[in-house]
N, C-alpha and C positions, 0 to 999 in steps of 0.2 A: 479442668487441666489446661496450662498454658503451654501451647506450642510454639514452640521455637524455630523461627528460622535459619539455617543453615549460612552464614558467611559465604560471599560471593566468591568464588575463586580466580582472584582477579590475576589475569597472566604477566609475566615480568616487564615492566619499561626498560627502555632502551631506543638508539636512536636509529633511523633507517637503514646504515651500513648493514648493522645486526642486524636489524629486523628482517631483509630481503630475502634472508637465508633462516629463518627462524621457524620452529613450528610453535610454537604460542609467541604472541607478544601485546604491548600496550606503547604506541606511542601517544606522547601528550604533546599538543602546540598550543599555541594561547587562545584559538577559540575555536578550536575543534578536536578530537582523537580518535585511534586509529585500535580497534581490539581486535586481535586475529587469532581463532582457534582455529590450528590445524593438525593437530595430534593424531587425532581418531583419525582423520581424514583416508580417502583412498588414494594411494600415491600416483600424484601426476593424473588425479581427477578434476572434478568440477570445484569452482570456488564461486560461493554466492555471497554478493559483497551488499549489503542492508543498508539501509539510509534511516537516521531518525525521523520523527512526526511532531506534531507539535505537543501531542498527548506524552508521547516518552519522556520529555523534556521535562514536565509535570513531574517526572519518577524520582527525579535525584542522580546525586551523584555515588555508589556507581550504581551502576545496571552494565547488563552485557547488550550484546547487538539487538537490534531490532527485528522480533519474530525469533530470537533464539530458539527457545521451547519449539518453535515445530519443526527450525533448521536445523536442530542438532540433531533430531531420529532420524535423517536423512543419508547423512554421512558423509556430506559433503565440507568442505574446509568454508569459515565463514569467518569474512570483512566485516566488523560493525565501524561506519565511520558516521562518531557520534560528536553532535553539535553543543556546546556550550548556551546557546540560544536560540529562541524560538526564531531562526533571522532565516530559513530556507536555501542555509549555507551559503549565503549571500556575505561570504567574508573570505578572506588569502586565505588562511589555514589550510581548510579541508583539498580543497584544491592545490595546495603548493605539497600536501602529503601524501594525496594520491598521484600526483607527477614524479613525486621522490621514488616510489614503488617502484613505479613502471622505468623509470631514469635506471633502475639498480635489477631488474629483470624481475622482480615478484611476480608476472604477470605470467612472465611465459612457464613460469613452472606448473601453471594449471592445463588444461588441456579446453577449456570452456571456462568462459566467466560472464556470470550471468548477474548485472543490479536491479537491485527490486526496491522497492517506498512503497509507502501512500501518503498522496496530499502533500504535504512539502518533502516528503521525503522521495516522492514518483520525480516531483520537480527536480531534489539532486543526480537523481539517479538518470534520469534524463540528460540534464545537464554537463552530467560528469563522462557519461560514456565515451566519448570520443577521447579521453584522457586513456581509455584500454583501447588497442587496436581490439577489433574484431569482439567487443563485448555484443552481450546481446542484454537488452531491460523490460521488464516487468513490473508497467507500474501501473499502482491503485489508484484512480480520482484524481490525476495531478494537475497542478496548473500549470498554465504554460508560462507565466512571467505574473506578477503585482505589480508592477507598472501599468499605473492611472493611464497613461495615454496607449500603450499596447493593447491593455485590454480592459476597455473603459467599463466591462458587464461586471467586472470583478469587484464587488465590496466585502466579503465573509473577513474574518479575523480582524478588525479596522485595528485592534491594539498593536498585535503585532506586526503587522504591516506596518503602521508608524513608526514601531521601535528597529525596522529594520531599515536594509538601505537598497533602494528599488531606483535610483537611478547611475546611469553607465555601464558599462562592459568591463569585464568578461563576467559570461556565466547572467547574465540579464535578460536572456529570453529563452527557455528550452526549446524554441519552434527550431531557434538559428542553430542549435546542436542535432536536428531531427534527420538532415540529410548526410551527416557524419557518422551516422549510427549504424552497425549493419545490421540489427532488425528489433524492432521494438515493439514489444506488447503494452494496449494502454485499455485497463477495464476499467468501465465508468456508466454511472447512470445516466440513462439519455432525459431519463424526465427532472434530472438537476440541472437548470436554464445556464448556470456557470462552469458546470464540467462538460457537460456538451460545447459550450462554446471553446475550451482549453480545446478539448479533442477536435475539433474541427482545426484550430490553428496547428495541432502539433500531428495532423493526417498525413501521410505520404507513401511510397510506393514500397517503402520497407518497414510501415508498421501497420497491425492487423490491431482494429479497433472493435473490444469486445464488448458488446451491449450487454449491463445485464442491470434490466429494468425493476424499478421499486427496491435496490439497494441501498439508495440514499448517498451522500457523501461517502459513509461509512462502507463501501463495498466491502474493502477488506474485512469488517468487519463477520459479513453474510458470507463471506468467502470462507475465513477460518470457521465459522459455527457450523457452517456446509461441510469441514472437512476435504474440501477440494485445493486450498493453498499447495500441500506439497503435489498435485498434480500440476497443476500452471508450474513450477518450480522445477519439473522435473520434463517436461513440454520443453522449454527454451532450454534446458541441458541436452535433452536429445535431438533434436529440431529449431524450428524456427517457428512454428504454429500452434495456434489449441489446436488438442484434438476433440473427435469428436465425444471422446470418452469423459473429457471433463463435462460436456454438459448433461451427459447421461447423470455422471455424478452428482449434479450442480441440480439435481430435481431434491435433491435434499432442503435445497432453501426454504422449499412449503413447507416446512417445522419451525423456521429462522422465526421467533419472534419480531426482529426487525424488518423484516421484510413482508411478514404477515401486516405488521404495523403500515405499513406504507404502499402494498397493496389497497388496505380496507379503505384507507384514507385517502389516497388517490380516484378509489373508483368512485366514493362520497363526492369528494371535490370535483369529478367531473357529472354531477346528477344520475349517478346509475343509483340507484340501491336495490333493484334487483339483481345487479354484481358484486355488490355489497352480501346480501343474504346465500347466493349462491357459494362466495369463496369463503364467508363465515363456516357455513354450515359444512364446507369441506375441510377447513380450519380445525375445525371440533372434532368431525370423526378421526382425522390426523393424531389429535392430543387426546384420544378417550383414558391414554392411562396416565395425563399431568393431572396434578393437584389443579383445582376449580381456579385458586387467587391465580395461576400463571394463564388462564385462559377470558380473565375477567374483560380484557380489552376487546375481544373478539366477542363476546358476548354485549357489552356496549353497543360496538358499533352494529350489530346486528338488530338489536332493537333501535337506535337511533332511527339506520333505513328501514325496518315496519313501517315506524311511524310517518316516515318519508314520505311511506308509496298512500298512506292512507289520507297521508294531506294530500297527494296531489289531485289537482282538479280532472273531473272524469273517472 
C-alpha cells in the first residue's frame, strides 16, 4: 500500500505591512523568506524564530521552518527564515526582512524571542540577533564567520563556501554580533578542532558555552534523538541558562547511535581499547532489546580493541 503524503499547508503571502499584525503568513524576497505560524500560539507568548542549515536546503521548495515538528508540540509561535541557498544568509534579503518586522513592531508583540540554528543556521541566528532588541539564541555547532583570513582553521563545506560570499560587512563575522546579544547559548563539540575554535572566538560574558562531547558536528543531531531539544528551547524562554535538568536528561545520549559511534572511535583513536571494550559492553546491555544489525558497529569496534590489547607488546 502506497502512502500518501499530506500537502504542506502553506500560510498566505503577503507583504510586511500585513504581515506584522498577521497570525499566519509567507513572505517571499529574492533570496530568502520569512514563514510564520502563530495561530495555535499562546497570546502575547514566546516566539522562536528558526534558521536554515545546509541539509534543509537539500529539502526543496516548500518545507516549513526549521525543526518544525518538535516546535509546534510546544506551542509557541514560530519564525522560519528560510534561505534560497546554501550562502549562511550571507545575502540583503533575509536581513533587510527581519529589520522590516521589527521596523513594523512584530517583535514586541511576543513577550520573549528566542533564535535557534545549527551550523550555518546557529551562524544566522547569531548574526541576526541584534536585529531583535533583547533576543536571546540558541545555537548548535556554529561558525563564527568562512572568511579565510578570520578564521584560517575553517576548511568544512569547500563547495559551498566558494559558492557563497565571505568577504565585507555587514553580518561577516558572528563574534562582532556576540557583544550585542543579551544572552547566548552555543552547544558544540569540544573534540571538533573547528567548532571549538568558532566557540572560543564567539565566548564572552553573556554566552554560556555548552560542552557536549563525542556529538560530532551533528550535535543537534544527539540532541533531538536525546529528546532534550524542547528543553534547551524552553531554558532560554524561561531564563537565560541550562539547567541542570537538561543534562540529567541529556544521559539519554548513551542509546544515540551517533554518539555511541563517536565515543567508540574516539577512545580507539586515542589508544584506549580497554575504554573501548568497557563502553561497548555497556553499549550492549543499553540495547539488549534492539535488533543485532542496529548494534553491529558496537560489536566491531569491540572486537577490533580485543585484538588491540592482545597485539600490544607486554
Amino acid at each position: 500500500m502506497v502512502q500518501t503524503v499530506a500537502p504542506l499547508d502553506i500560510p498566505p503571502g503577503m507583504g510586511l505591512d500585513q504581515a506584522a499584525a498577521a497570525d499566519r503568513f509567507l513572505v517571499e524576497g529574492a533570496q530568502a523568506k520569512l514563514w510564520f505560524e502563530g495561530r495555535s500560539a499562546k497570546p502575547a507568548g514566546a516566539l522562536v524564530v528558526s534558521f536554515d542549515n545546509l541539509a534543509t536546503i537539500d529539502e526543496g521548495w516548500p518545507r516549513p521552518p526549521w525543526a518544525w515538528t518538535r516546535l509546534e508540540p510546544l506551542g509557541h509561535a514560530v519564525l522560519g527564515v528560510q534561505s534560497h541557498a546554501k550562502d549562511w544568509f550571507r545575502q540583503p534579503t533575509a536581513p533587510a526582512l527581519l529589520r522590516g518586522l521589527e521596523e513594523r513592531g512584530f517583535f514586541r508583540r511576543f513577550d520573549r524571542v528566542v533564535l535557534t540554528g545549527a551550523s550555518m543556521g546557529g551562524f544566522a541566528a547569531l548574526n541576526f540577533a541584534p536585529l531583535i532588541p533583547e533576543a536571546r539564541v540558541l545555537a548548535f555547532s556554529p561558525q563564527s564567520t568562512m572568511n579565510k583570513v578570520i578564521a584560517p582553521f575553517e576548511s568544512r563545506f569547500p563547495f559551498a563556501v566558494r559558492k557563497s560570499n565571505w568577504e565585507g560587512m555587514p553580518f561577516l563575522d558572528a563574534a562582532a554580533a556576540v557583544p550585542y546579544i543579551r544572552r547566548a547559548v552555543v552547544v558544540y563539540d569540544p573534540f571538533v578542532p573547528e567548532d571549538r575554535a568558532h566557540a572560543a572566538r564567539l565566548s564572552g560574558p553573556n554566552v554560556q558555552l555548552v560542552r557536549v562531547p563525542f556529538c560530532t558536528h551533528e550535535a543537534i543531531r544527539v540532541v533531538l534523538k536525546a529528546g532534550t531539544f524542547p528543553l534547551l528551547i524552553e531554558a532560554l524562554i524561561a531564563g537565560d541558562t541550562v539547567p541542570a535538568e537538561f543534562w540529567r536528561a541529556f544521559r539519554a545520549r548513551r542509546g544515540v547511535p551517533k554518539w555511541q559511534r563517536a565515543l567508540l572511535a574516539g577512545a580507539a583513536g586515542r589508544g584506549r581499547p580497554g575504554l573501548v571494550i568497557r563502553a561497548a559492553d555497556a553499549m550492549l546491555r543499553l540495547g539488549t532489546d534492539l535488533p543485532e544489525e542496529e548494534t553491529v558497529f558496537i560489536r566491531r569496534a569491540r572486537r577490533a580493541a580485543v585484538q588491540a590489547l592482545k597485539a600490544a607488546p607486554g
